[in-house]
C-alpha positions, 0 to 999 in steps of 0.5 A: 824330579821333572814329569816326563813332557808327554804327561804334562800335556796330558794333564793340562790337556785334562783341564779341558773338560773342567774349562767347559764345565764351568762355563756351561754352568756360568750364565755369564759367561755364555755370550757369542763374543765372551765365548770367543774371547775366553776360548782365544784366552784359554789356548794362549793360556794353554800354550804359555803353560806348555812353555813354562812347565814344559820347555823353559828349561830346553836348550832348543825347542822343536817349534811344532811341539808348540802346534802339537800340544795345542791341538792335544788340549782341543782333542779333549774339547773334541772328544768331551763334545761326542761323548756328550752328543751320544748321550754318554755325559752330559753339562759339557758342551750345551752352551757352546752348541747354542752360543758357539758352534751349533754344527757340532751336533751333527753327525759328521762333527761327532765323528770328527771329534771321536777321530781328533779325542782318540787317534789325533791325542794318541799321535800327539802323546807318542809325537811328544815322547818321541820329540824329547827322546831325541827320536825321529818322529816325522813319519807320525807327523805326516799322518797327522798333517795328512789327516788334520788337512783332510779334516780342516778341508771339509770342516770349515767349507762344509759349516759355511755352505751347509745349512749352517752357514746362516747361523755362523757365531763368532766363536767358529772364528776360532777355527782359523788358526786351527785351519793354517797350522796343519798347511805349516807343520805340512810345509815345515816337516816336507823341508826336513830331510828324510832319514831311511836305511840305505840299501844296496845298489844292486838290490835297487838296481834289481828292483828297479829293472822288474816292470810293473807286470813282474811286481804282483804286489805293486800291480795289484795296488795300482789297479785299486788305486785306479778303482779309487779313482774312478769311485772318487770322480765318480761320486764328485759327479753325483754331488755335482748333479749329473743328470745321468741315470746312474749318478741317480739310482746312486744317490738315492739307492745307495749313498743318499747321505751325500745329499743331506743338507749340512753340507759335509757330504758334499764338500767332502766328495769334491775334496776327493774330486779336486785333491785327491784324485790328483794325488792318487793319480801321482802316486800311481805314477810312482809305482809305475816309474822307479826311483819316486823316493817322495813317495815314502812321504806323500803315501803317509799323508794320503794315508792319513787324510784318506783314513780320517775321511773315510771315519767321518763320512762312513760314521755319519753316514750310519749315525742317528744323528743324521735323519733316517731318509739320508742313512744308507739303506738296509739292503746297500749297507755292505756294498757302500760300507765295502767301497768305502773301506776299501777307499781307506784302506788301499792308501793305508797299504801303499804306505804301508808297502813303500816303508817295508820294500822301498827298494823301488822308490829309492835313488841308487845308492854306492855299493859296499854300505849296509842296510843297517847305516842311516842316510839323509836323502 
């Protein structure tokens, strides 16, 4: 009897933690370019496994399970690194934060690897059951991909301009093909065609007519979204230096983790200024103009990239492990913790409102098909 394939990636998942424990208990297997080549050895270890245990015996093989149970097996390594940086285990990752990435103790790093332990594995377990039950999957795939961009966007610029950035090893080498594989999934999942219920010309019609004054809801979601914005220029402003007297009094009365030296905060705040900004404009055009029906998909990766961000930055910004004169101050904490959730969570209610009413954003369809009938648009 043949182990169900979301069970055999947890297992070799599983291994994870013991690899790690070893090492850091093996002197001689601690040097910066030994480090690297057994990580590189490890994952094309891992993904043979996943192909002989797993998929041999498949007829056909979606090519993005391959991608999904690699990053299953270092969401473990992640979540082993933040357990350990909290104080909760010990004998993991001391080595690899000496030898191999030192930046993995800082608090957005601890943050990151809770986001990729927990949510990121949970996505790939139910992606993996959902990809062998024949069962469409596409729309967890794409929180992912929004999420996993957000993250690797950051991450790497923000370890090579932080103060990090001098103290490099070749084992950070290893994030690369990690940095590609997000943009690749992204690529291949935007080409598959969408599958939604069909519904009624004249319910489309009729929504289609109501302007954006008569759709309480959209308007709403529109005026958020241009409050997310303003927030999100706003504080690209501040990271850039403006001289103005508000960018100021913020940076050193409500948010001063955005100048803390490791570099995340900052990288991070012009990935809103630069990408996100943009989309969040196109997706307020989409509730302005009707039949935007790429909306189904774009608000799922804005979503998810949003959401993982927000996670990280709101998380480092508390945690002890960043110094005290960069933590949000006592007397701002609910202001700064409010705009930042809301940054999260206004993207998370526009996906949430296109899946549930997409009426608006879809093309008209022929009359007399029902609602329950399936089509690839």
């Amino acid at each position: 009897m043949r182990l169900p394939e979301e069970v055999c990636v947890l297992g070799l998942s599983l291994l994870a933690p013991a690899v790690l424990y070893t090492m850091n208990n093996v002197p001689a297997l601690q040097e910066p370019l030994l480090i690297l080549g057994i990580g590189v050895a490890v994952l094309g270890s891992v993904l043979l496994l996943h192909h002989l245990l797993t998929v041999r015996h498949k007829k056909t093989v979606d090519p993005l399970f391959y991608v999904f149970a690699e990053f299953s097996f270092t969401c473990l390594v992640g979540l082993t690194n933040a357990l350990e940086q909290d104080g909760f285990i010990s004998g993991f990752m001391g080595f690899y934060i000496k030898m191999g990435e030192p930046h993995l103790r800082t608090a957005y790093a601890v943050m990151m690897s809770y986001w990729e332990g927990v949510v990121h594995f949970f996505l790939f377990l139910i992606i993996i059951h959902r990809i062998f039950r024949g069962k469409s999957y596409r729309s967890l795939a794409l929180l992912w991909v929004g999420s996993s961009i957000a993250h690797q966007l950051v991450h790497i610029p923000g370890v090579v301009v932080g103060k990090h950035g001098s103290n490099i090893r070749p084992a950070f080498w290893r994030n690369i093909p990690f940095f590609l594989a997000p943009f690749w999934a992204a690529f291949i999942l935007f080409n598959r065609p969408r599958q939604m219920p069909i519904i009624t010309a004249d319910k489309i019609t009729t929504q289609q007519k109501k302007s954006l004054l008569s759709r309480p809801l959209d308007l709403q979601l529109t005026v958020l979204l241009l409050g997310a914005v303003a927030f999100s220029v706003f504080r690209g402003f501040v990271v850039l230096d403006c001289p103005l007297d508000l960018c100021f009094k913020y940076i050193y009365q409500f948010e001063p983790y955005l100048k803390d030296p490791v570099g995340f905060p900052r990288v991070m705040m012009l990935v809103y200024l630069f990408y996100a900004v943009p989309l969040l404009t196109v997706v307020i055009y989409g509730l302005i103009r009707p039949g935007c029906s790429w909306m189904l998909d774009w608000t799922l990766f804005l979503a998810g990239a949003t959401a993982q961000a927000q996670w990280c930055h709101i998380g480092a910004s508390l945690h002890s492990r960043t110094p005290f004169t960069y933590r949000v101050p006592t007397d701002k904490l609910w202001t700064v913790i409010t705009f930042n959730v809301l940054l999260a969570v206004v993207p998370t209610l526009l996906a949430l409102h296109c899946h549930n009413s997409p009426a608006y954003f879809m093309k008209p369809v022929p009359k007399g098909q029902s609602n329950s009938n399936k089509k690839k648009n």
